[in-house]
N, C-alpha and C positions, 0 to 999 in steps of 0.2 A: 258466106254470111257476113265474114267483113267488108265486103267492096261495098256496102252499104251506106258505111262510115266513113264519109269523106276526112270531114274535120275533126279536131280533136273535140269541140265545142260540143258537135253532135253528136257522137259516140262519147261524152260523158252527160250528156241530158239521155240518153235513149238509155244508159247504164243504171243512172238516178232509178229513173221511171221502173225500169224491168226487177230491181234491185227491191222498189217499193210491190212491185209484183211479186215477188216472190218471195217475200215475207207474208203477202195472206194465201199464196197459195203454195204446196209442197211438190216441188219440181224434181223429177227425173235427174238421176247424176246425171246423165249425158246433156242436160240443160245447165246445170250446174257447173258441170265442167266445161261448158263452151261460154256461157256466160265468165268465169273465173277467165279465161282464154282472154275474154273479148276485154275484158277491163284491163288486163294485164297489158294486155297490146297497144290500148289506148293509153294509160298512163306510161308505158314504155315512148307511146311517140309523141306523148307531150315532152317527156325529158329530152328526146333526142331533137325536136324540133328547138328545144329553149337551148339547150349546147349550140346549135347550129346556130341559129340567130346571134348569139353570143361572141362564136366564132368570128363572124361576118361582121361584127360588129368591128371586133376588134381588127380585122383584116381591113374595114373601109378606114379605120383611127392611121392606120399604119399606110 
């Protein structure tokens, strides 16, 4: 279900969206808890994507 989510851009607009889904509708934990999954992974690889940039940055400064 993640290979879906290339960028982080996209898998937080498709997060948005599902997020505003499933406030008018009442989803199965096991929706619940792959959605919780999916955000977690995405906000996990915006942070490690912005270290990493950060890194490099400072790696081309040097």
């Amino acid at each position: 279900a993640r290979i879906r989510y290339k960028s982080s851009s996209s898998s937080s607009s498709s997060s948005s969206s599902s997020l505003s889904s499933s406030s008018s509708l009442l989803l199965s934990s096991k929706e619940l808890e792959e959605y919780a999954s999916l955000r977690f992974t995405s906000i996990l690889y915006s942070i490690i994507s912005l270290k990493l940039s950060k890194l490099l940055h400072l790696h081309l400064l040097l």
